[in-house]
N, C-alpha and C positions, 0 to 999 in steps of 0.2 A: 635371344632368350634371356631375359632376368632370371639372376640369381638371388637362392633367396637369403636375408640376412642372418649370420650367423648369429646362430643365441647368445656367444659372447658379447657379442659386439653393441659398443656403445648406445644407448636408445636419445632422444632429444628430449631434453627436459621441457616437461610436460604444466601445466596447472590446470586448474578447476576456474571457470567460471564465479567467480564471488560477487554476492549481493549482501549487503550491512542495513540488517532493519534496527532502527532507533526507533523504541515503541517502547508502550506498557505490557507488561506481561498479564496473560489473563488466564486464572487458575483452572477455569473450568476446562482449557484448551484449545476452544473456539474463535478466539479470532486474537488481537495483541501480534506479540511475536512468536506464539505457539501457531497460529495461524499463519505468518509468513515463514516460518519456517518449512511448514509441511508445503508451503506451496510451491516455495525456491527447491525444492529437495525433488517435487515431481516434476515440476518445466527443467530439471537437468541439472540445478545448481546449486552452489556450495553458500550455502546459508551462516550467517552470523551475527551475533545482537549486543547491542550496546541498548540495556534497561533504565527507563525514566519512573519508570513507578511499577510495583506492586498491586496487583489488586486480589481481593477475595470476591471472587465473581464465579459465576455456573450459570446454567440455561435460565435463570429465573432474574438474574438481574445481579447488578454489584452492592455488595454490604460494606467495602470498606477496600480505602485507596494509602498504600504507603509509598510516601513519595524516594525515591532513590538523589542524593545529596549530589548536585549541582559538578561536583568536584568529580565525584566517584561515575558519574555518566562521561565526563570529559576520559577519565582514565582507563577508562571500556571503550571507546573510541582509539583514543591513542595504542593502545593494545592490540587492538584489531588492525587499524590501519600500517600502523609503521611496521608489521610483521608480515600479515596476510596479504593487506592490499584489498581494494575494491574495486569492482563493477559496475555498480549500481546502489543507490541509495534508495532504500523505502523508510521515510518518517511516518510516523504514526501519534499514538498520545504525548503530546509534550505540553504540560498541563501547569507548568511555571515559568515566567518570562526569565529567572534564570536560565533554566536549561531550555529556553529557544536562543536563549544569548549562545551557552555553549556550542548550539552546534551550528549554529551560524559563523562558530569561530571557526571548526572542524572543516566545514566547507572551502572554507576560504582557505585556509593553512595548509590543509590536504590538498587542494583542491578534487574534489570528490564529484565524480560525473555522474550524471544520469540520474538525480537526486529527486524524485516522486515523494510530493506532500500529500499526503492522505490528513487534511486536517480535522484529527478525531475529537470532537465535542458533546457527543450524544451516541449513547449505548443503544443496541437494537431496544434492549428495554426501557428507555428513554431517561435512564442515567445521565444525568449532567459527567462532565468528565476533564474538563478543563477550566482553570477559574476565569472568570470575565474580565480581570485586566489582562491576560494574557494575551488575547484574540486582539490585540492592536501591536503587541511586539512580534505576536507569528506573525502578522501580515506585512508589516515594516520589514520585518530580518529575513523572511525565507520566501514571500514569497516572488521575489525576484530572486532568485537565488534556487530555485526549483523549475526542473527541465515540464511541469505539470503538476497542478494542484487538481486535489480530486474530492473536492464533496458531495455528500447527499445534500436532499433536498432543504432538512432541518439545520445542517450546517450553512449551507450558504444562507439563509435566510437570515440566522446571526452574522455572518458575515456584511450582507447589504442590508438589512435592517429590515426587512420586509420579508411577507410570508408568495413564495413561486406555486398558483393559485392553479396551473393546467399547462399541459404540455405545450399550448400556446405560448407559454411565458418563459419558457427555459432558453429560448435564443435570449431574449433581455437581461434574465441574469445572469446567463453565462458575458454577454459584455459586461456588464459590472462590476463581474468576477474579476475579466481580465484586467479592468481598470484601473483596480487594487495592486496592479504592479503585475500581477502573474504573466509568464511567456504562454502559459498555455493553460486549458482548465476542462475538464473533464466533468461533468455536470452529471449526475446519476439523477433519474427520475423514477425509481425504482419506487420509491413509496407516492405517486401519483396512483390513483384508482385506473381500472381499463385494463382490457386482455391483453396488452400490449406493455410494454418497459422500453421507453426511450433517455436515449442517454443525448448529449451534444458534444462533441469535442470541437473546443473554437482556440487556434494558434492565431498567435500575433501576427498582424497583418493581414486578416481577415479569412482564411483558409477555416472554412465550417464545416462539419460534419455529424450528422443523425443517423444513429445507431439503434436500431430498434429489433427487439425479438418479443419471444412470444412470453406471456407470465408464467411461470412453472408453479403450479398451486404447492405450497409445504408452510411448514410453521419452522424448517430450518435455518433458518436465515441467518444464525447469527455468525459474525467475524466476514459478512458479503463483501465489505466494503476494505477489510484491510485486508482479503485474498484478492479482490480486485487490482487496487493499488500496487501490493508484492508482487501479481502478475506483471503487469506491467514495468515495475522495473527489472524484473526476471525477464525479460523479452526485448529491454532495452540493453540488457545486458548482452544479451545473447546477440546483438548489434543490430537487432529490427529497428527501423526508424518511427518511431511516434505513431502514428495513424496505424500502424501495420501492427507495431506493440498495443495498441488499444486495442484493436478489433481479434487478437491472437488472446487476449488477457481476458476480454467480455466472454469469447468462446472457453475456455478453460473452465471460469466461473459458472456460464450456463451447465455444463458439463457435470462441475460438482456438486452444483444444487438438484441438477435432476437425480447422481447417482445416490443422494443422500437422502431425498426426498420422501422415503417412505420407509426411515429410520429412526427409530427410538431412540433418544439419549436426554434424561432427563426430563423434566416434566414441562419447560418451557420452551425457549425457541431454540432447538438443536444445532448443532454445525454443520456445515458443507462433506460432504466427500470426498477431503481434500487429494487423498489420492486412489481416484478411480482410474486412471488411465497414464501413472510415473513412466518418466524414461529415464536413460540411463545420464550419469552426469556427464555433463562437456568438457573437454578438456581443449583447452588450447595451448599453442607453444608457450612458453615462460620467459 
C-alpha cells in the first residue's frame, strides 16, 4: 500500500512550459503578440514577448506603425531569456534589417530552440508591414536559423518573386521556399479560392505533406496566420515533433475560427476565438 505524501513534505520544483514571441504588437488584439499570447496561454503555456514595433491597428486595417529601437528589442530578449528561459520561439513582424540582425544574434548566443518564422509582410487588410530591404536580411539571417518558416500566399510570392496561381502550384513554391535556405516551410494557401484550404508542409530532404480542410465561411480572419505559427511553436514546445506540431496547430486554428465565426467585433475583419477550448498550463520538472 502507498503512502500518501505528507503535506509538509518537500514538492519537486516545477516550471511552465515557456514560448517567447518576437512580434509586433497589434492594438486592436487580433493577431501580433496579443494573438500569441492568447494562443500559447490556451494550448497550456507560459507566454512571453520581446516587442519590435508598435502598431495602431483594429479590424479595419493599420493607421500607423512605431518602430521599437533596435537596442531596446535586444534587451526584452535578454530579459526574458537569461531569467525565464525558453521553449520555443515564435517570430513574427520584424520590419528593420536591424532588428533581424538582433535576433539573429539572440539565437545564436541563447541558443534558442524551436524558433517558427512566421514571415509577417502583409496585414489580412493588405497593409504592407515590413520594408523591402528587409526581406533579403530575413531570409539570409533566419531563415536557416528557423526550425520552419510559415508564409501565406502573398508573402511567399515576395519572397520568390512571382504570384502561386492554384493549388497546383504550391508543391513548386514551397521548393523555392525551401531553396532560400529554410529547413522547413509551411505554405498556407488559405487565400486560394475553393471549398477547400490546403496548406503544404515540405522538410528538408524531401519529406512532403498536404494538409487540407474544409473553408469555414466568416469575415474573422484576422491574426490566422500568427495564431497558426504561435501554435505551432506551442506544440513544439510541448515536444510534438514538426509534422504532428503542424497538424495539432492547423487543428486549434480551424477550432478558433469556427468558434468565432459568427461574432461581432468591429466592423472589419474580426479575430479568432482564441480561446474556445483553454487547458490547464504544463508544468514540467525545472
Amino acid at each position: 500500500m502507498t503512502q500518501a505524501a505528507h503535506p509538509d513534505a518537500p514538492q519537486a520544483p516545477q516550471r511552465y512550459v515557456r514560448v517567447l514571441s518576437i512580434a509586433g504588437s497589434d492594438s486592436g488584439g487580433g493577431a501580433g503578440i496579443q494573438a500569441d499570447l492568447k494562443t500559447f496561454g490556451a494550448l497550456g503555456c507560459y507566454g512571453m514577448t520581446a516587442i519590435t514595433a508598435l502598431t495602431a491597428q483594429n479590424t479595419l486595417g493599420v493607421s500607423g506603425i512605431h518602430s521599437v529601437p533596435a537596442a531596446f528589442l535586444k534587451a526584452q530578449i535578454q530579459a526574458v531569456v537569461e531569467d525565464i528561459g525558453v521553449d520555443a520561439v515564435k517570430l513574427g513582424m520584424l520590419h528593420a534589417p536591424e532588428v533581424v540582425e538582433v535576433v539573429a544574434w539572440a539565437i545564436d548566443h541563447y541558443r534558442l530552440p524551436n524558433v517558427v518564422l512566421d514571415p509577417v509582410m502583409v496585414a489580412t487588410s493588405g497593409d504592407r508591414l515590413i520594408a523591402s530591404e528587409t526581406v533579403q536580411v530575413l531570409v539570409r539571417e533566419l531563415f536557416p536559423r528557423a526550425v520552419v518558416v510559415t508564409p501565406n500566399l502573398d508573402e511567399a510570392a515576395l519572397l520568390i518573386g512571382h504570384a502561386i496561381d492554384g493549388i497546383d502550384a504550391l508543391d513548386g513554391a514551397a521548393d523555392e521556399l525551401l531553396a532560400l535556405g529554410a529547413k522547413a516551410v509551411l505554405l498556407k494557401g488559405g487565400h486560394l479560392p475553393g471549398d477547400d484550404v490546403v496548406d503544404v508542409l515540405l522538410q528538408a530532404g524531401g519529406t512532403r505533406k498536404r494538409l487540407a480542410s474544409r473553408r469555414i465561411a466568416s469575415r474573422n480572419l484576422h491574426g490566422t496566420g500568427c495564431t497558426l505559427s504561435s501554435a505551432v511553436a506551442a506544440h513544439l514546445a510541448l515536444g510534438f515533433g514538426l509534422p504532428e506540431a503542424v497538424e495539432r496547430a492547423r487543428a486549434y486554428v480551424i477550432g478558433a475560427m469556427a468558434a468565432g465565426a459568427g461574432v461581432h467585433v468591429g466592423a472589419g475583419h474580426g479575430p479568432l476565438n482564441h480561446g474556445f477550448a483553454p487547458v490547464p498550463t504544463h508544468r514540467l520538472p525545472s
